[in-house]
Each structure stands twice: as structure tokens, then as C-alpha cells.
N, CA and C atoms as an extended XYZ file, in Angstrom:
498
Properties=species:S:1:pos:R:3:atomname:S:1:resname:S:1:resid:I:1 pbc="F F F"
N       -58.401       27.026       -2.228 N   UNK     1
C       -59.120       28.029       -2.987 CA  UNK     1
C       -60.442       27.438       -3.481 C   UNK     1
N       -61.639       27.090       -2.536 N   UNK     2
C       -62.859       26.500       -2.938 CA  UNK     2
C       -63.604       27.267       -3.772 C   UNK     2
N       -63.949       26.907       -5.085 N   UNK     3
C       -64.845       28.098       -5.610 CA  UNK     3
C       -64.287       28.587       -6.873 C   UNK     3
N       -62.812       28.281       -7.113 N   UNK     4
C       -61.576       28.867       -7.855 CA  UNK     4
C       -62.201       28.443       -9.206 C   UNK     4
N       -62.242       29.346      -10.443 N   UNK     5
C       -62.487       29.044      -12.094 CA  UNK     5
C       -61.674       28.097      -12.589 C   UNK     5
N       -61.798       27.310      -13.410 N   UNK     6
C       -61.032       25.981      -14.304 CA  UNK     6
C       -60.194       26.889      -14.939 C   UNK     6
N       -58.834       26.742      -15.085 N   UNK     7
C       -58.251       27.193      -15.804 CA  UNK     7
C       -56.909       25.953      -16.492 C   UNK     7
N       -56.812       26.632      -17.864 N   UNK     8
C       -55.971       25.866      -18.749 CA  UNK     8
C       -55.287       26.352      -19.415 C   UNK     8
N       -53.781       26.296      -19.514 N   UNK     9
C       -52.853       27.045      -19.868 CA  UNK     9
C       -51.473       26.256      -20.257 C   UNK     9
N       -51.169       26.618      -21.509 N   UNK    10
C       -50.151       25.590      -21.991 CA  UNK    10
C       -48.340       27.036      -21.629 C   UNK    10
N       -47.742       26.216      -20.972 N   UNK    11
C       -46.606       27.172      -21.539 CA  UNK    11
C       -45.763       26.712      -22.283 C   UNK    11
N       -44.777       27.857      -22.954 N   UNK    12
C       -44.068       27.298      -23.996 CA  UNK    12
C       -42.703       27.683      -23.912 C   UNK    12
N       -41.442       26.948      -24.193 N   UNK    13
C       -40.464       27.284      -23.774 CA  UNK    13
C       -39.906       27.054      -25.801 C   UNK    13
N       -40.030       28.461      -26.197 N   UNK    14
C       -39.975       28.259      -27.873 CA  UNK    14
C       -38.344       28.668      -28.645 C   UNK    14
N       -37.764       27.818      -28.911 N   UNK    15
C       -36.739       27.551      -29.292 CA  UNK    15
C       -36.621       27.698      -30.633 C   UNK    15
N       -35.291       27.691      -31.692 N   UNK    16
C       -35.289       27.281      -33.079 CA  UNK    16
C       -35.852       25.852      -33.317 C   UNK    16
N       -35.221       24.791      -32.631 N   UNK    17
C       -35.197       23.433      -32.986 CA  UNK    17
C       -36.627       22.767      -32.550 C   UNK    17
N       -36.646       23.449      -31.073 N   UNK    18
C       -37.727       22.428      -30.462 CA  UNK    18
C       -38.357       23.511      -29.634 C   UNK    18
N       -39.862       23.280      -29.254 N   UNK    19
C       -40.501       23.727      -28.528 CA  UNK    19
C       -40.638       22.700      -26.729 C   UNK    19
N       -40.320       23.238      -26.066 N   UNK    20
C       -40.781       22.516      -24.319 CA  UNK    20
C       -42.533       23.334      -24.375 C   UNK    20
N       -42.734       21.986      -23.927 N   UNK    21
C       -43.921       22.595      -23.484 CA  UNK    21
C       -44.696       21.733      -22.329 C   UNK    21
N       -45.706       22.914      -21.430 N   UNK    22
C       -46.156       22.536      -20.141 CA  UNK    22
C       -47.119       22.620      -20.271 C   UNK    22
N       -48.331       21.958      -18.794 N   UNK    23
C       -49.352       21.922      -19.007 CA  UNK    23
C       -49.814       22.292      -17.413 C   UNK    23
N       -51.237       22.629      -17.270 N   UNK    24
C       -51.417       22.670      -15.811 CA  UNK    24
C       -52.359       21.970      -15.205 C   UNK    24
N       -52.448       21.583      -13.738 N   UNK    25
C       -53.816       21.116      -13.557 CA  UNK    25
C       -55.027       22.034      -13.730 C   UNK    25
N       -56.136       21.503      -13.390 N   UNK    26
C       -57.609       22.895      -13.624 CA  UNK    26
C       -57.805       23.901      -12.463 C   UNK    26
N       -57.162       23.504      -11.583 N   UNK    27
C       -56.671       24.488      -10.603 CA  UNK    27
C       -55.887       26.084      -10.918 C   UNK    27
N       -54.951       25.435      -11.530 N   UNK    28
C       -54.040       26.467      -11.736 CA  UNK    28
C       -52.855       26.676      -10.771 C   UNK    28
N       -52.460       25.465       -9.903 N   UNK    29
C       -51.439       25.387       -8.724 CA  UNK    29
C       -50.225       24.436       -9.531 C   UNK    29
N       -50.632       23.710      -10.312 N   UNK    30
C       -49.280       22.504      -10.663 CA  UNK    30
C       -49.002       22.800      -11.774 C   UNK    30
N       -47.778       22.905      -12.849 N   UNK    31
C       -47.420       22.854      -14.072 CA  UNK    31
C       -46.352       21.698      -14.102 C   UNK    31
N       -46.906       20.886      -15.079 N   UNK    32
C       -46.201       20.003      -15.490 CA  UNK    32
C       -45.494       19.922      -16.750 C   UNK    32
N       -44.417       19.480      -17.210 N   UNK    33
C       -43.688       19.191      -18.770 CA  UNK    33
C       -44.884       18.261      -19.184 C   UNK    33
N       -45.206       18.369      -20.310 N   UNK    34
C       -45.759       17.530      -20.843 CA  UNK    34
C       -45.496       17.068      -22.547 C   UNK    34
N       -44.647       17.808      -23.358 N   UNK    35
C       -43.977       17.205      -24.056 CA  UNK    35
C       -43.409       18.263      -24.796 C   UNK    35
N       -42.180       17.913      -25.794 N   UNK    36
C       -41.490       18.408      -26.732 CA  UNK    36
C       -41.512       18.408      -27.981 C   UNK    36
N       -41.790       19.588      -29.173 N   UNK    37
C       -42.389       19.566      -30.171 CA  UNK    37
C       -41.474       19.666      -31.011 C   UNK    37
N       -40.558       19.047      -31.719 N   UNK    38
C       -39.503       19.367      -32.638 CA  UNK    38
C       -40.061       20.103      -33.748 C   UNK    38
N       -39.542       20.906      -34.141 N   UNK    39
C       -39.784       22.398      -34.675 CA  UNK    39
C       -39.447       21.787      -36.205 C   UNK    39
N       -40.748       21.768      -36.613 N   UNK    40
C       -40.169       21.240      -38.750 CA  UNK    40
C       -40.939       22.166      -39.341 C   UNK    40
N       -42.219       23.102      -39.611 N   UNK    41
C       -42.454       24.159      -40.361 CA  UNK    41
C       -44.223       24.390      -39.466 C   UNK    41
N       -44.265       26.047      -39.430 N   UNK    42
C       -45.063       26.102      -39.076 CA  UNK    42
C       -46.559       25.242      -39.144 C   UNK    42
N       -46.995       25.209      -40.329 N   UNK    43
C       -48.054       24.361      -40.278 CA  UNK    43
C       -48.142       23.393      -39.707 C   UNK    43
N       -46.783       22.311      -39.561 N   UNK    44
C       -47.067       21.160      -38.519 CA  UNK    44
C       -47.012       21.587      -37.103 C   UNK    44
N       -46.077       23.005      -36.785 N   UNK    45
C       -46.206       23.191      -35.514 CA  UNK    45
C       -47.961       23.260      -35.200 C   UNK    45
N       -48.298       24.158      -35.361 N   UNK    46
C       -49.602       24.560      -35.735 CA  UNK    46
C       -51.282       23.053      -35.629 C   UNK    46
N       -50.228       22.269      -36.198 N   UNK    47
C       -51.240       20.863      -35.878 CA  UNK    47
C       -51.072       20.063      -34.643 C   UNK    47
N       -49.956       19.771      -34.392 N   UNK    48
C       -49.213       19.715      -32.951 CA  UNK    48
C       -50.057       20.442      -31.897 C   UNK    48
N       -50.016       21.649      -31.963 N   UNK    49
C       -50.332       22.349      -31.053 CA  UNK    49
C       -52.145       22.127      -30.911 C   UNK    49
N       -52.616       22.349      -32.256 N   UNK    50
C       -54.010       22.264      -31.997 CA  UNK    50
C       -54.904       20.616      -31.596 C   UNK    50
N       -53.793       19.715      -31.901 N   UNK    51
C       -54.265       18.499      -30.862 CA  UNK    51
C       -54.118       18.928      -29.684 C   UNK    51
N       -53.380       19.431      -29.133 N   UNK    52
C       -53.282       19.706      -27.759 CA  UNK    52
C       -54.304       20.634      -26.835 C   UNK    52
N       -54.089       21.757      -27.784 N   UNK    53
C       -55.451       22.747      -27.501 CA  UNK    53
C       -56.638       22.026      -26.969 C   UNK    53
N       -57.300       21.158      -27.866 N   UNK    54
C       -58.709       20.337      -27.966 CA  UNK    54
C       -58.498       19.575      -26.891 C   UNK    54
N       -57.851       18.589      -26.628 N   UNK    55
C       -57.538       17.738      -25.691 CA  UNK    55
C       -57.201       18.472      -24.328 C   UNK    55
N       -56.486       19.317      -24.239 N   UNK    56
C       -56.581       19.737      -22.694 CA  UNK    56
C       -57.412       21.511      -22.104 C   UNK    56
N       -58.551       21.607      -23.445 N   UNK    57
C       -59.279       22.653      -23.518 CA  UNK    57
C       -58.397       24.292      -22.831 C   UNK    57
N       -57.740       24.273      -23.776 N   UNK    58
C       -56.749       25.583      -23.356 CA  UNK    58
C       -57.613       27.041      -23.874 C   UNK    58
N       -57.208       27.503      -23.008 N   UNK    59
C       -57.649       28.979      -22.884 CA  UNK    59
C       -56.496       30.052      -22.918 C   UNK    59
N       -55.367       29.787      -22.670 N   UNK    60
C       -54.193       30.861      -23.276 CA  UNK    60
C       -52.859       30.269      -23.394 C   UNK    60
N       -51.936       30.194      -24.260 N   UNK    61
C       -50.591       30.338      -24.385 CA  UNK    61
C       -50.136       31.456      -23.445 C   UNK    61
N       -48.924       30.509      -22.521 N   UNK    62
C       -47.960       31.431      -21.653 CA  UNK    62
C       -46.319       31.113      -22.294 C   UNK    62
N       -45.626       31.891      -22.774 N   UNK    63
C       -44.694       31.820      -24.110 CA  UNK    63
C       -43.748       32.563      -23.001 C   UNK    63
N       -42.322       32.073      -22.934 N   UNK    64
C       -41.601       32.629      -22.067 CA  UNK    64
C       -40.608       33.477      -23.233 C   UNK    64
N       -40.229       35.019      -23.010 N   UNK    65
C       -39.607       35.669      -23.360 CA  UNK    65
C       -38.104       35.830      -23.393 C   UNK    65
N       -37.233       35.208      -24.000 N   UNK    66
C       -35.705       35.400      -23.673 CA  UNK    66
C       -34.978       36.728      -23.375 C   UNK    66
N       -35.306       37.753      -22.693 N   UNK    67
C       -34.831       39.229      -22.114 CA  UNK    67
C       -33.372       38.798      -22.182 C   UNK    67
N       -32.595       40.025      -22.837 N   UNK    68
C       -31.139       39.808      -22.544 CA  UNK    68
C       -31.167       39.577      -20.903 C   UNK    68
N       -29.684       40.275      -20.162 N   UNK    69
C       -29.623       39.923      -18.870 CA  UNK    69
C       -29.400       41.167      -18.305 C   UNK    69
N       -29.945       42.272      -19.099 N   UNK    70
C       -29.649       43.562      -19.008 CA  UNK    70
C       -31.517       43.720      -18.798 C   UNK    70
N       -32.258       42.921      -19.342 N   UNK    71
C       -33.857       42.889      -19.330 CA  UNK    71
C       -34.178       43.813      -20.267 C   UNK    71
N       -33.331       43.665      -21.597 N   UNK    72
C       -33.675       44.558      -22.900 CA  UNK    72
C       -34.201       43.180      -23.711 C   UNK    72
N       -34.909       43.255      -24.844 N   UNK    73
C       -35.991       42.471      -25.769 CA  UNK    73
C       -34.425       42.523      -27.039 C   UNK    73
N       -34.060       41.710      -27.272 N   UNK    74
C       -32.861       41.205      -28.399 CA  UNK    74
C       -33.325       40.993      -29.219 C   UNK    74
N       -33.122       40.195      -30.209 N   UNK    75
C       -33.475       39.569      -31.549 CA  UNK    75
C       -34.260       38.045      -30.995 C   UNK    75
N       -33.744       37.265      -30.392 N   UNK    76
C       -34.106       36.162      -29.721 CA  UNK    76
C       -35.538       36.299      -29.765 C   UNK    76
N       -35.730       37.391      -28.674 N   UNK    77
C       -36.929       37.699      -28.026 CA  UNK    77
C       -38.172       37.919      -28.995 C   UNK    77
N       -37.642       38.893      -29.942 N   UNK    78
C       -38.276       39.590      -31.191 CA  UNK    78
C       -38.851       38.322      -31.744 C   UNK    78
N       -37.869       37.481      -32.322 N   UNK    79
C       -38.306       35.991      -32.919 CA  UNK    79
C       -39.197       35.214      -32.644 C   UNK    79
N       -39.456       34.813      -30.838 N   UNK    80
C       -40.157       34.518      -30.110 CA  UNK    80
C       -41.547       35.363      -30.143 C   UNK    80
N       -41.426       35.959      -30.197 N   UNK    81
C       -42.588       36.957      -29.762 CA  UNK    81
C       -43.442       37.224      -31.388 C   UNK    81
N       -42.800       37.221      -32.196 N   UNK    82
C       -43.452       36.859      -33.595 CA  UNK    82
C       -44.239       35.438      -33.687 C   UNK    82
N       -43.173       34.822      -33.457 N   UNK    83
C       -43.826       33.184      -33.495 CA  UNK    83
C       -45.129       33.176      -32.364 C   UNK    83
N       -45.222       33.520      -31.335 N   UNK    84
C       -45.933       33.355      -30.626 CA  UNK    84
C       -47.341       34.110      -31.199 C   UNK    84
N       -47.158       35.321      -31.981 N   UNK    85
C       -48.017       36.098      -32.342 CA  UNK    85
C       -49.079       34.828      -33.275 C   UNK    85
N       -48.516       34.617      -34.288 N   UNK    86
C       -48.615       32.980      -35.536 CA  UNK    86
C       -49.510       32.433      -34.546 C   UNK    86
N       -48.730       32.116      -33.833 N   UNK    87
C       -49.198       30.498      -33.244 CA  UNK    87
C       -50.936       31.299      -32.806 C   UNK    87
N       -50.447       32.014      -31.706 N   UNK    88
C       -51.762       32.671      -30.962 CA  UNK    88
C       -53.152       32.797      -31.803 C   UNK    88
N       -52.495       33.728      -33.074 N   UNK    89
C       -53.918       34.023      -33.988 CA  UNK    89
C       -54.426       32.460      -35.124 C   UNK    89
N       -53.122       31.596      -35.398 N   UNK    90
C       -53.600       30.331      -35.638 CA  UNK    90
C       -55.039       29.406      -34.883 C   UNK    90
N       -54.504       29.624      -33.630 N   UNK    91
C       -54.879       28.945      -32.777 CA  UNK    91
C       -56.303       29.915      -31.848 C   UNK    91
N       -56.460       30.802      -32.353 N   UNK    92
C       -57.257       31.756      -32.057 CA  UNK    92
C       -57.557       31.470      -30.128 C   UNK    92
N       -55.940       31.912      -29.455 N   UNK    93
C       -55.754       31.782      -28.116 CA  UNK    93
C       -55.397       33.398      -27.366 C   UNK    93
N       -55.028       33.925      -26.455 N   UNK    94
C       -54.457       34.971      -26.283 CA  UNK    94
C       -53.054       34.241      -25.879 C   UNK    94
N       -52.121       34.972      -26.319 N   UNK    95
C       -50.827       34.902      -25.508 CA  UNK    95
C       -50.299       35.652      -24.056 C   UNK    95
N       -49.919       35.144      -23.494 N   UNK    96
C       -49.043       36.052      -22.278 CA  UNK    96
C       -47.274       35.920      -21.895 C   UNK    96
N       -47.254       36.940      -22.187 N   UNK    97
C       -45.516       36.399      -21.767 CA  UNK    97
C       -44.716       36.255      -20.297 C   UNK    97
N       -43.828       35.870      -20.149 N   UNK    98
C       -42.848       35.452      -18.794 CA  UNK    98
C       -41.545       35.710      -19.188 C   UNK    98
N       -40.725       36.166      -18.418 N   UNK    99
C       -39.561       36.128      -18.413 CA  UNK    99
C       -39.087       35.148      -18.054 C   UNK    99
N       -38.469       34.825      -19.116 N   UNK   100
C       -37.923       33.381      -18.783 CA  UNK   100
C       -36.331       33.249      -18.932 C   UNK   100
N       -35.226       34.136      -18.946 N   UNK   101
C       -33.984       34.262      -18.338 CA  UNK   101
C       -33.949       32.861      -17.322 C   UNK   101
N       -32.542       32.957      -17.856 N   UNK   102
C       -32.400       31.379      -16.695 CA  UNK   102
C       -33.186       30.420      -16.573 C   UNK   102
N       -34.308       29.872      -17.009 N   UNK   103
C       -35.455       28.843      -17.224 CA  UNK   103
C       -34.384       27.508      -17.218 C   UNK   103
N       -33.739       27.527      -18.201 N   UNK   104
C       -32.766       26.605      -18.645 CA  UNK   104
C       -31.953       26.101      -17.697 C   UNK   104
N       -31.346       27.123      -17.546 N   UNK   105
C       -30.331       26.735      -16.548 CA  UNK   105
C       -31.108       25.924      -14.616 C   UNK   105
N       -32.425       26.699      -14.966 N   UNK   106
C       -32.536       26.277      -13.445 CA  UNK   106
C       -33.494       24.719      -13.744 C   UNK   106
N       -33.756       24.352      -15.035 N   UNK   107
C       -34.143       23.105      -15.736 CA  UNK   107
C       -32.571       22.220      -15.258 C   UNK   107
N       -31.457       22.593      -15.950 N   UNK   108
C       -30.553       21.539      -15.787 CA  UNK   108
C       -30.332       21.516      -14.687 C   UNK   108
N       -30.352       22.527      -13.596 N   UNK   109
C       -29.509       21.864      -11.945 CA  UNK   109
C       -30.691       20.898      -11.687 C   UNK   109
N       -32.431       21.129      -11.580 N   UNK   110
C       -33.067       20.504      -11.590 CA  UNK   110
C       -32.472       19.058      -11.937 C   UNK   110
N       -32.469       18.656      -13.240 N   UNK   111
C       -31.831       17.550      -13.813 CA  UNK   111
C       -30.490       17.011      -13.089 C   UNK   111
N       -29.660       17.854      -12.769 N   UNK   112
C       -28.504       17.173      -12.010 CA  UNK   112
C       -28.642       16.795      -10.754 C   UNK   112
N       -29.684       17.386       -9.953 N   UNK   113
C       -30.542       17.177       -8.737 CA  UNK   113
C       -30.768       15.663       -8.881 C   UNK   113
N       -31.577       15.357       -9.635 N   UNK   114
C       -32.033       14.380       -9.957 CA  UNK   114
C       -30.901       13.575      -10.212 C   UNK   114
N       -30.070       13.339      -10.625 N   UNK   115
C       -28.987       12.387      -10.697 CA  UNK   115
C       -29.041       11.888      -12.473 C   UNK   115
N       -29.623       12.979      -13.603 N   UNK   116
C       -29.688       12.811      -14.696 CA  UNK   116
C       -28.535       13.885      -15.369 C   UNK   116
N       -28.223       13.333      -16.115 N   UNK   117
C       -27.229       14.323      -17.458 CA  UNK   117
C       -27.968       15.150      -18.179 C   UNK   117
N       -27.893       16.295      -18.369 N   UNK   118
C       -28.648       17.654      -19.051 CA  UNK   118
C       -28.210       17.321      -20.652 C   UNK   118
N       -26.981       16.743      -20.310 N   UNK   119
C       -25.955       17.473      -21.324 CA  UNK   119
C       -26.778       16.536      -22.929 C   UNK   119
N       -27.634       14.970      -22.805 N   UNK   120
C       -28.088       13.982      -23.934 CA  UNK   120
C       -29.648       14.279      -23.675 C   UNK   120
N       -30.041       15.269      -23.105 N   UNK   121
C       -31.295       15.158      -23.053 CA  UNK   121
C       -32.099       16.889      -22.631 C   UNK   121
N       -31.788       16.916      -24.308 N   UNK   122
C       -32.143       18.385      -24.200 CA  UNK   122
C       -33.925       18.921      -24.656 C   UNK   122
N       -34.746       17.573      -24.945 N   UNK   123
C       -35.680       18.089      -24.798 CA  UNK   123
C       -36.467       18.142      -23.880 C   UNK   123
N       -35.752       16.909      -22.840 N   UNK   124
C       -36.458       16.843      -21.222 CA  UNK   124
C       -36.158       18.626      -20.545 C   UNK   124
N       -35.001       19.241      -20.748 N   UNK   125
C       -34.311       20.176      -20.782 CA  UNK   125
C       -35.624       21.342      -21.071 C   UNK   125
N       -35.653       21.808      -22.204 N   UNK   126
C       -36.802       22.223      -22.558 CA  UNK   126
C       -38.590       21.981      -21.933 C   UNK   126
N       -38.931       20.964      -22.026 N   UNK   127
C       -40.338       20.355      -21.367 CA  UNK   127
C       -40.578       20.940      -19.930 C   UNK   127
N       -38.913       21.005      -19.060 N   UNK   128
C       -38.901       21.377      -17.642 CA  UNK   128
C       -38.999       22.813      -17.842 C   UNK   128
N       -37.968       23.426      -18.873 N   UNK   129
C       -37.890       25.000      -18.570 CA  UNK   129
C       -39.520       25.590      -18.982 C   UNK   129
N       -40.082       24.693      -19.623 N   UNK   130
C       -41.984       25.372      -20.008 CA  UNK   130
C       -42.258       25.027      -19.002 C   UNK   130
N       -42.278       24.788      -17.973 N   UNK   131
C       -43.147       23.789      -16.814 CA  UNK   131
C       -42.680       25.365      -15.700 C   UNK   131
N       -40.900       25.501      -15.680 N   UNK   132
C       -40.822       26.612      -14.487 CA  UNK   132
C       -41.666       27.657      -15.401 C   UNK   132
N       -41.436       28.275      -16.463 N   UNK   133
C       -42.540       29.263      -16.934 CA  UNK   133
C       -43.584       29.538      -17.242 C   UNK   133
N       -44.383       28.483      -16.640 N   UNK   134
C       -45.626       28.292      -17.140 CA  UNK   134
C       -46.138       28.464      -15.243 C   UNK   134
N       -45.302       27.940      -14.541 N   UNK   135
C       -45.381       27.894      -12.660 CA  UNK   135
C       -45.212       29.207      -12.329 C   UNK   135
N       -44.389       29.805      -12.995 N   UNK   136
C       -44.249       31.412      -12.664 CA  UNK   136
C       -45.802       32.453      -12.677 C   UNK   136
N       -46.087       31.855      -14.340 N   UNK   137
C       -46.863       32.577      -14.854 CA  UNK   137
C       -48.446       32.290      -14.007 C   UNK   137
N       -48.700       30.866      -13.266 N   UNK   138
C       -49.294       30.557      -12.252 CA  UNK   138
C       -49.662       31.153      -11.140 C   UNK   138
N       -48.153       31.400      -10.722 N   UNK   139
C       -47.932       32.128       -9.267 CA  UNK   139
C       -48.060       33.699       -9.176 C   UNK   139
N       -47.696       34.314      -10.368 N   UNK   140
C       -48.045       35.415      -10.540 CA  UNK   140
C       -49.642       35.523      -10.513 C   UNK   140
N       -50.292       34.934      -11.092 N   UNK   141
C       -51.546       35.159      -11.209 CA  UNK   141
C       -52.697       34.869       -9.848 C   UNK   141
N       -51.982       34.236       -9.136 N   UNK   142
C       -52.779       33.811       -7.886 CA  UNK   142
C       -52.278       34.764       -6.800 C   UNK   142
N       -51.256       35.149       -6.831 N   UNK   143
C       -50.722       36.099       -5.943 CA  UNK   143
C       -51.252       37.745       -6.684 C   UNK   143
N       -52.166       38.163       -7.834 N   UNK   144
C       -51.916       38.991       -8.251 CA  UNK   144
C       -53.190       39.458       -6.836 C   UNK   144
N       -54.001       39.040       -6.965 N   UNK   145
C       -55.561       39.619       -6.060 CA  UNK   145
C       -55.179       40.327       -4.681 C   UNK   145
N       -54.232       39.485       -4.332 N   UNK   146
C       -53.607       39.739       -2.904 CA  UNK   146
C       -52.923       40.854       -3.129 C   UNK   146
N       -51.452       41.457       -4.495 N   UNK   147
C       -50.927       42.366       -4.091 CA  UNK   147
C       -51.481       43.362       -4.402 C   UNK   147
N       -52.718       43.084       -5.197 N   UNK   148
C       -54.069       44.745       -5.417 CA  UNK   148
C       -54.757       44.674       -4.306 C   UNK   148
N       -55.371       43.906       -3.365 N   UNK   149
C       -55.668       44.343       -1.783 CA  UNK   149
C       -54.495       45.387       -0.969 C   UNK   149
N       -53.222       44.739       -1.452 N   UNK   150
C       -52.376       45.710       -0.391 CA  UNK   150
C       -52.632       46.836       -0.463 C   UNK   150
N       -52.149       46.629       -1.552 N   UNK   151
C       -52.008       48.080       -2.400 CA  UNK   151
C       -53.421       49.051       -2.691 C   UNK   151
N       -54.570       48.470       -2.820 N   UNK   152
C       -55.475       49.271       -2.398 CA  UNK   152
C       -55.531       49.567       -0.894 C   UNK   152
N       -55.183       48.784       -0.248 N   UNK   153
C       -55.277       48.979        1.630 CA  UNK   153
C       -53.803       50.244        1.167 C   UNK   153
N       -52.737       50.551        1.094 N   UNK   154
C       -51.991       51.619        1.016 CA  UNK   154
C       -52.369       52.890        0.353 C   UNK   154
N       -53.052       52.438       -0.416 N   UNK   155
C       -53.535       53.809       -1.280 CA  UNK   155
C       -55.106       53.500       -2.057 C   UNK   155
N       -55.643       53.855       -0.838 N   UNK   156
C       -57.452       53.680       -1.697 CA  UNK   156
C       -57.552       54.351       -2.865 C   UNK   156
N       -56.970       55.482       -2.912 N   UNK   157
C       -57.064       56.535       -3.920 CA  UNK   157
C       -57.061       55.953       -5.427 C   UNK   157
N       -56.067       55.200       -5.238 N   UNK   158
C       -56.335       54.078       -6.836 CA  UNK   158
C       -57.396       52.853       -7.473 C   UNK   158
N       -58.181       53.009       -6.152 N   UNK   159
C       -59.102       51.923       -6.367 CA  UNK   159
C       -59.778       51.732       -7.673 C   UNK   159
N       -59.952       53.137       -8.557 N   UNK   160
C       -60.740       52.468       -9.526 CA  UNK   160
C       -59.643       52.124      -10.572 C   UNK   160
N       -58.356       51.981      -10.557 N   UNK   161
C       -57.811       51.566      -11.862 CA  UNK   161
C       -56.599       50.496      -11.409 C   UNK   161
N       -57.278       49.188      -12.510 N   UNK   162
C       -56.945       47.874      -12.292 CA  UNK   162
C       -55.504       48.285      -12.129 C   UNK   162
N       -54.624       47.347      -11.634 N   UNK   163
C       -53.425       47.054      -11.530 CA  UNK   163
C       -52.724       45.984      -12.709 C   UNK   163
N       -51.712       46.561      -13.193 N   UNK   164
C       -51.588       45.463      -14.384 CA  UNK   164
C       -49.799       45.292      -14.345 C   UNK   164
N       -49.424       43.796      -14.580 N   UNK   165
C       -48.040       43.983      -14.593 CA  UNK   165
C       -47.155       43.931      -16.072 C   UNK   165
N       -47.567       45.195      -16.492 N   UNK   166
C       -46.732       45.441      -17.987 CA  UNK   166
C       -45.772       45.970      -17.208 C   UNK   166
């Protein structure tokens, strides 16, 4: 993709205890874990986060959403999605969300792949599940241009109104 905009995007895999969190290259193709924020009161989250901001010049929070498994918004979600609100206008970032169902779980086979125990190392646990939701939120976005070509090639008729995935 020669030509492609710098982009920087932290995701967040936001928990009670601890936050996972990812990072990307300036591409926008790799997400990596890049560390775990143990959760002690907003304001320190809040400082945490804004070293990070500065240092890897971020331009949006991608905050993964816990959807029941029915893909209804719970209390979980609600919680999340407050906090994220905080953090966002703290940090004067936009947020975007991901469904992040199963993140976890596909963090630990990851980990057992690897020949590591999930079960003593739950913030590596976390760090990975921001990394798949932050890769999602990646892939969605690079694949979005392509499925508004189709879809304008199927139906010109919509051409003048963007395509959006709410």
C-alpha cells in the first residue's frame, strides 16, 4: 500500500482489574501487545495512558466491546463503554469499538500454542486479547475501501452515501 497515511491506534482490552493493551505499526498492518495497565483509579489510569498517547502519537482508542453471545450490550459492555467514554474525552482521542467476544479465549489457545500456561499469566492474557482487537479493528479498516467499490460496482445508485459499519 505505497502512499498509505501514518496511522496510530492503541487498542484496549478494558477489564475491572487490568487493562491489555496494543499498539500498531504506522502502517496500520501489525498490532502488537504492548503492555498491561493494572487498573488502581482513574486518574492514574489516565496518566498511564497519556504517556503512551505522546510517545506513540495516537490518534484513536480502539476499546473492544464485551457483546453478550446473543450480540446484546449487558452491563459489562455498558461499563466498558462508559470508561472508554472518560478515558476518550480525558485524553481528548475519538474512540471506536470492536467486538471483542471470544478475544480471550482465542488469546489463551494462542498461549497454549505456544507451549505457555494461560492459567499464571493473565496479563500476557489480556495484552494479546488488545492486540487480536486492535488487528480486527485494522483489518476492518483496510478492507473497508474495497467492500464500498463492490458495493458501489452492485448498486451505483448509492454512490453518494458513505457506507458505515454501525
Amino acid at each position: 500500500m505505497a502512499g498509505s497515511a501514518f496511522i496510530s491506534a492503541l487498542g484496549l482490552d478494558v477489564g475491572r482489574k487490568r487493562i491489555g493493551v496494543a499498539g500498531c505499526d504506522g502502517t496500520g498492518l501489525i498490532a502488537t501487545g504492548l503492555t498491561t495497565i493494572e487498573r488502581r483509579s482513574f486518574v492514574q489510569d489516565v496518566a498511564q495512558f497519556r504517556d503512551l498517547v505522546n510517545e506513540r502519537r495516537v490518534q484513536v482508542l480502539v476499546v473492544g466491546l464485551p457483546y453478550t453471545m446473543q450480540g446484546e450490550e449487558g452491563a459489562q459492555a455498558k461499563e466498558v463503554r462508559r470508561f472508554a467514554r472518560r478515558l476518550g474525552a480525558a485524553l481528548q482521542l475519538p474512540i471506536e469499538y470492536v467486538d471483542e467476544r471470544l478475544t480471550s479465549v482465542q488469546a489463551e489457545q494462542m498461549m497454549l500454542a505456544e507451549g505457555r500456561s494461560p492459567s499464571r499469566q493473565k496479563a500476557l492474557i489480556d495484552r494479546k486479547a488488545a492486540a487480536i482487537i486492535l488487528q480486527q479493528w485494522l483489518d476492518a479498516r483496510r478492507d473497508r475501501p474495497q467492500r464500498e467499490a463492490k458495493l458501489r460496482d452492485q448498486c451505483p445508485q448509492i454512490t453518494d452515501h458513505p457506507i458505515t459499519d454501525q
